[in-house]
Backbone as a printed PyTorch tensor [residue, N CA C, xyz], in Angstrom:
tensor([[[  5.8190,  12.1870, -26.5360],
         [  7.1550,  11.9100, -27.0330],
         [  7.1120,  10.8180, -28.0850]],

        [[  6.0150,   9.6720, -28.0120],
         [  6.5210,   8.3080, -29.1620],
         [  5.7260,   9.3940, -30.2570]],

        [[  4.5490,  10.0480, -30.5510],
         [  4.3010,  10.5330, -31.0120],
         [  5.4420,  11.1730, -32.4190]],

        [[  6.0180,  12.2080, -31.4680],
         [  7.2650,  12.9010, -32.1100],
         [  7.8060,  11.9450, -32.5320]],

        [[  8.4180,  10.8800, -31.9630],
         [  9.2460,   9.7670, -32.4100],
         [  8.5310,   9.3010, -34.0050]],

        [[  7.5510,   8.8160, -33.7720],
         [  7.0320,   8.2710, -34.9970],
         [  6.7370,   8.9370, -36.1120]],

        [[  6.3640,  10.6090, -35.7070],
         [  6.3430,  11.2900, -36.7240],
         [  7.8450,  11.9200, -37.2240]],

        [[  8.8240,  11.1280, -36.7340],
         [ 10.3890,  11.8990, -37.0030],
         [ 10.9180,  13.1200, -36.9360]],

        [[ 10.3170,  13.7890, -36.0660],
         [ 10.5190,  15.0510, -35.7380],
         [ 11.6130,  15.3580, -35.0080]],

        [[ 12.0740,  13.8010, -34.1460],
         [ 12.9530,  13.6990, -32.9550],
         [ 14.4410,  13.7050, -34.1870]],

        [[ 14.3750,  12.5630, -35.3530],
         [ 15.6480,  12.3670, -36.0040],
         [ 16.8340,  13.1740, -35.8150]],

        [[ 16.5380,  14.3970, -36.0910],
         [ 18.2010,  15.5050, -36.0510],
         [ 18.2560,  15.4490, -34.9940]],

        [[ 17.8690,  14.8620, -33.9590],
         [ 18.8090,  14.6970, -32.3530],
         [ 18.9210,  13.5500, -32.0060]],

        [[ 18.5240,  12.3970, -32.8000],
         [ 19.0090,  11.0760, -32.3200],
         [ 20.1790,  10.7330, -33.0490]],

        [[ 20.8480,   9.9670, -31.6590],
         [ 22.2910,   9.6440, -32.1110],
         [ 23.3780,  10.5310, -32.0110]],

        [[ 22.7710,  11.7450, -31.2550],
         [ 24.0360,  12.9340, -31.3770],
         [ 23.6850,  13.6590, -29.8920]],

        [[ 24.8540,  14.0260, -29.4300],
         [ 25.1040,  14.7800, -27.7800],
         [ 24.9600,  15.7350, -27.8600]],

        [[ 25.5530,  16.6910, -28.8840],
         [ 24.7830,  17.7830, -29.8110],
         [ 24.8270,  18.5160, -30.8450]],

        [[ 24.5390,  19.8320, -31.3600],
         [ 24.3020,  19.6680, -32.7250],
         [ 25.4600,  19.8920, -33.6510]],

        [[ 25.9830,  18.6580, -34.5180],
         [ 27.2510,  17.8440, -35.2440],
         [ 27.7820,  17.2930, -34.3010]],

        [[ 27.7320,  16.7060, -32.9930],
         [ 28.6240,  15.7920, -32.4970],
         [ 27.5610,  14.8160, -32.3810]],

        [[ 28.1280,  13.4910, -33.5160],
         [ 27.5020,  11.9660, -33.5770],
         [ 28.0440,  11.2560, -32.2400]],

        [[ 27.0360,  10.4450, -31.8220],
         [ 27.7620,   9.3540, -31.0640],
         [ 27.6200,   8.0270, -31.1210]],

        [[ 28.7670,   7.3970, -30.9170],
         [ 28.9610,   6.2730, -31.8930],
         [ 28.9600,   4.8880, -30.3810]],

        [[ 28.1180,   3.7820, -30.5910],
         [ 28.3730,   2.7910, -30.2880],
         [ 29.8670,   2.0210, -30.2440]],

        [[ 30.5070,   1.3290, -29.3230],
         [ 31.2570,   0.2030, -29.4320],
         [ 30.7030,  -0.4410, -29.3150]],

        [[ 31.0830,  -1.5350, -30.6340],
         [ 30.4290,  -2.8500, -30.7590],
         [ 31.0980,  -4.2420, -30.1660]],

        [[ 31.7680,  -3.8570, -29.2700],
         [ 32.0150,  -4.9700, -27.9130],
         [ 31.4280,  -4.5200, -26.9280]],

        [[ 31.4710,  -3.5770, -26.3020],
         [ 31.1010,  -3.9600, -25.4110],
         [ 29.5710,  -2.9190, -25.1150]],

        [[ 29.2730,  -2.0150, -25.8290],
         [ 27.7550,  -1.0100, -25.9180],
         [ 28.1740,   0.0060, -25.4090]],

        [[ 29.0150,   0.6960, -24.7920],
         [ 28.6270,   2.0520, -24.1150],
         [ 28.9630,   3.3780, -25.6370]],

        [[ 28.3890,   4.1940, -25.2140],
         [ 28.2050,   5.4180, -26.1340],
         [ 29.5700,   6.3590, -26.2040]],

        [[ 30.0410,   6.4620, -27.4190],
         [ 31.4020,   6.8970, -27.6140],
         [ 31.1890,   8.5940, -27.9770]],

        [[ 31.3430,   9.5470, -27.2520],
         [ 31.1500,  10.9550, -27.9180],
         [ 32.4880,  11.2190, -28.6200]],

        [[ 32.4680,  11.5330, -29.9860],
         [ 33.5070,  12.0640, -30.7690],
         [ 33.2850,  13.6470, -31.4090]],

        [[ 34.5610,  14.0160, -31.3460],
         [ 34.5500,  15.3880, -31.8280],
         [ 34.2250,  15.8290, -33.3390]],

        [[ 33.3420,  16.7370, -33.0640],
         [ 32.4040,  17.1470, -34.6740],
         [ 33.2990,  17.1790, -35.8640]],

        [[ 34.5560,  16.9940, -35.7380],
         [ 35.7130,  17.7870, -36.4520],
         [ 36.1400,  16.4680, -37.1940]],

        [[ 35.5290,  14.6710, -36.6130],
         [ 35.7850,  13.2800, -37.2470],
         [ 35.7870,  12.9680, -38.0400]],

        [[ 36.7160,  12.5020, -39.6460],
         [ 36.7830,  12.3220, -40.5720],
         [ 37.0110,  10.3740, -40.5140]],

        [[ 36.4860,  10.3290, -41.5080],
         [ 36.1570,   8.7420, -42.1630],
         [ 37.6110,   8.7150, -42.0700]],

        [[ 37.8430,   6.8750, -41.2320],
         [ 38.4470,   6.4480, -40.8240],
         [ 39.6170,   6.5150, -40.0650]],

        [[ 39.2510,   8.1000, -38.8990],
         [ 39.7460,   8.1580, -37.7550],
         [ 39.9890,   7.1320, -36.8150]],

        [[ 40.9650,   7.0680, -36.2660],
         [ 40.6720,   5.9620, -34.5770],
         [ 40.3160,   6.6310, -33.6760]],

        [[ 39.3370,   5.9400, -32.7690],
         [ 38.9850,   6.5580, -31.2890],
         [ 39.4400,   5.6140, -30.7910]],

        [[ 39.0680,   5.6150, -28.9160],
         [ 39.3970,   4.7130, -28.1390],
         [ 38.1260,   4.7140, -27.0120]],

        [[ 37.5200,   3.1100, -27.1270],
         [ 36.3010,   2.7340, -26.0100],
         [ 37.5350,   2.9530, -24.4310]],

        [[ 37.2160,   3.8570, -23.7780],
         [ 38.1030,   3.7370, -22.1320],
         [ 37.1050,   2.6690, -21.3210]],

        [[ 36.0770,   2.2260, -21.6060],
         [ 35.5870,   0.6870, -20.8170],
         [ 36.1370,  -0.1840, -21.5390]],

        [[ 35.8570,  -0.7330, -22.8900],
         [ 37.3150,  -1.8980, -22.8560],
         [ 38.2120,  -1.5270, -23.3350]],

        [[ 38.7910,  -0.5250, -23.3500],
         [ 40.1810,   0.0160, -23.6860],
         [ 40.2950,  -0.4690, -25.0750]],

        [[ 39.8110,  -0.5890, -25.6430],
         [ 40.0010,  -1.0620, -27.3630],
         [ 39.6380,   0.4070, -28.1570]],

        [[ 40.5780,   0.1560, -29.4450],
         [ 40.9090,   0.6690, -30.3830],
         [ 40.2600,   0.7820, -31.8350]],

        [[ 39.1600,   1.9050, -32.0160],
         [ 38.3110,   1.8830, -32.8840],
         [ 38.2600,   2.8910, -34.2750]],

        [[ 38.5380,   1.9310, -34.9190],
         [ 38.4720,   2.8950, -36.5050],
         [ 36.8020,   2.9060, -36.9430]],

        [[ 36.7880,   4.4880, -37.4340],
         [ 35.4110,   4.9360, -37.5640],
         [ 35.2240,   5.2800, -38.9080]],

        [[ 34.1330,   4.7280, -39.3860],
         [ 33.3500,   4.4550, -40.6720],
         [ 32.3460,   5.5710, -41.1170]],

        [[ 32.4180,   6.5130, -41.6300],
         [ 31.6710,   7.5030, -42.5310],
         [ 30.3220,   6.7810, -42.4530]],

        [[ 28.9130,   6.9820, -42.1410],
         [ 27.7470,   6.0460, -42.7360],
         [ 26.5570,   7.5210, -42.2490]],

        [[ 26.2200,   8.1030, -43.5500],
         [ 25.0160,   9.2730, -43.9240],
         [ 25.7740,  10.1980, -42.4060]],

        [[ 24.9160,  10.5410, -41.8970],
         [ 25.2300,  11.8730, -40.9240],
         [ 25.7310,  11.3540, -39.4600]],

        [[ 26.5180,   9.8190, -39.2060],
         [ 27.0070,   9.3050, -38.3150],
         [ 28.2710,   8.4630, -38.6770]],

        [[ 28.8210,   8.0100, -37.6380],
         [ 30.0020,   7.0270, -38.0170],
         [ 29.3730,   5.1100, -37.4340]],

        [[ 30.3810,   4.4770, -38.0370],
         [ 30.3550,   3.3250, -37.3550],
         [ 31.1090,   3.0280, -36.7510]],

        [[ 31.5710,   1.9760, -35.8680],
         [ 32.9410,   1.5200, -35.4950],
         [ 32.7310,   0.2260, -35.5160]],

        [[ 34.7570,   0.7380, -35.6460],
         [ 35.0940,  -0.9490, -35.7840],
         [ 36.2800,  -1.2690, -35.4790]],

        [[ 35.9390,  -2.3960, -34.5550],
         [ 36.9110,  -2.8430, -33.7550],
         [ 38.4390,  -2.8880, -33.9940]],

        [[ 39.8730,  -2.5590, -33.5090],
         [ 40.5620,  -3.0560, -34.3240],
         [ 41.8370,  -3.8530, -33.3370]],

        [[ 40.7830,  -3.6960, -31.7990],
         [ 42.0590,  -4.4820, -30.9030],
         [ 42.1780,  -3.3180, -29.7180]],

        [[ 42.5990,  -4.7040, -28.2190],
         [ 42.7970,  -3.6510, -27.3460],
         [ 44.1100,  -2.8070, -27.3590]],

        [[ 44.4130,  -1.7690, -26.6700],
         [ 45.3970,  -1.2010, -26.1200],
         [ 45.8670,  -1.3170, -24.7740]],

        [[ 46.9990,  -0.9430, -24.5500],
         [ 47.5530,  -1.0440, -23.5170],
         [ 48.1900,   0.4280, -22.9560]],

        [[ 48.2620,   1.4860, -24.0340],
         [ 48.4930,   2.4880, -23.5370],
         [ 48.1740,   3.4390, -22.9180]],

        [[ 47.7880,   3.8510, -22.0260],
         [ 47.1600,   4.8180, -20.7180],
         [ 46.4840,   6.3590, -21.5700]],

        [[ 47.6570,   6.4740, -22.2400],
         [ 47.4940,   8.0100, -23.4670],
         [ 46.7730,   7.9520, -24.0990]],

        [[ 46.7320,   6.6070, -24.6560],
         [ 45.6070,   6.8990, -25.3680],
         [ 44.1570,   6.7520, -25.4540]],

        [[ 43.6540,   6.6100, -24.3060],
         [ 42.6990,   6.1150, -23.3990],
         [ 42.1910,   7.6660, -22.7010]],

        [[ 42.8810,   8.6700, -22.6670],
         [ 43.1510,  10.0340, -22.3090],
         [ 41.9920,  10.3280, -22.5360]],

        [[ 40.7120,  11.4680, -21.9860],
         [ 39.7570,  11.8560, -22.4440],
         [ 40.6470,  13.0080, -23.1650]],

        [[ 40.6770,  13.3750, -24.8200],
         [ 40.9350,  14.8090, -25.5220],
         [ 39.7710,  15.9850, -25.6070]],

        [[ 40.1710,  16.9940, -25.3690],
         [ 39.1070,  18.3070, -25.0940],
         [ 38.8630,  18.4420, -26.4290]],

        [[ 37.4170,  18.6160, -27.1700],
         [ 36.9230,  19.2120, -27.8430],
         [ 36.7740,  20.2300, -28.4000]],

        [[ 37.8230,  21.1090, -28.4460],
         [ 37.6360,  22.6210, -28.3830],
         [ 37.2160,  23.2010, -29.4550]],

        [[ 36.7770,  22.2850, -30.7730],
         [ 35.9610,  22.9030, -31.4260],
         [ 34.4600,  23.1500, -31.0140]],

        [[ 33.9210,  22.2050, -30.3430],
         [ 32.4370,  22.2670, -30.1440],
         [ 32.5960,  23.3130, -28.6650]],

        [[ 33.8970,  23.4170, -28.0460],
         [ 33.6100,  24.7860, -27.0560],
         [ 33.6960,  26.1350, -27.6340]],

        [[ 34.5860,  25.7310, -28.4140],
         [ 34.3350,  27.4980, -29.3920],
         [ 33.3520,  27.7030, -30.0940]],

        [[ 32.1500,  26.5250, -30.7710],
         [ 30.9660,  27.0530, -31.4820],
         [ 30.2340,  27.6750, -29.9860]],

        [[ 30.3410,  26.8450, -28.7640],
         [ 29.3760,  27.0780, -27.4610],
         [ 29.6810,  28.4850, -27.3810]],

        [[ 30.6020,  29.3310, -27.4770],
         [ 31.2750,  30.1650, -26.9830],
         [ 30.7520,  31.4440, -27.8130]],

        [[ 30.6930,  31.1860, -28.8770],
         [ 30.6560,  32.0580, -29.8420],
         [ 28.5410,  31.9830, -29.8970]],

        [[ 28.0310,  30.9820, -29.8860],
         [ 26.6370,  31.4610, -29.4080],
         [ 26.7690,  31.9290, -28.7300]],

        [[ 27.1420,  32.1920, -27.5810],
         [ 27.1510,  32.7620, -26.4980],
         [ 27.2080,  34.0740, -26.4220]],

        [[ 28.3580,  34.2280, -26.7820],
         [ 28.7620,  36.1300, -27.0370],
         [ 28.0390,  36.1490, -28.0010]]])
């Protein structure tokens, strides 16, 4: 495996849950943010461990985030279904 690693073979799957969905760090508190493949430069997500409010940064074939404050609203903290990356699943499928 460091092998692969070093020879970059691993790259098109690091950093991503799978293939076009990036996943993005919060930079308070570290846990791994999965966002939907469908994310355009300077969307908001939401970290549900510290409930904070994150605008996301375009950077080569991933996003960044960045902080912009907690929330207090329950909704928006909501896990939202992906249903684009279930309809690509779907459609390999059939």
């Amino acid at each position: 495996m460091c092998e692969l690693g070093r020879a970059g073979d691993l790259a098109h799957i690091m950093g991503h849950s799978a293939d076009g969905i990036p996943l993005v760090i919060c930079p308070d508190c570290g846990p791994v943010i999965a966002i939907p493949r469908s994310t355009q430069d300077g969307e908001v997500v939401y970290c549900r461990a510290f409930q904070s409010e994150l605008t996301l940064q375009e950077k080569g074939d991933t996003f960044t985030a960045e902080m912009n404050g907690k929330t207090d609203d329950p909704v928006k903290l909501e896990h939202k279904i992906d249903f684009d990356a279930i309809n690509a699943l779907l459609t390999q499928i059939v």
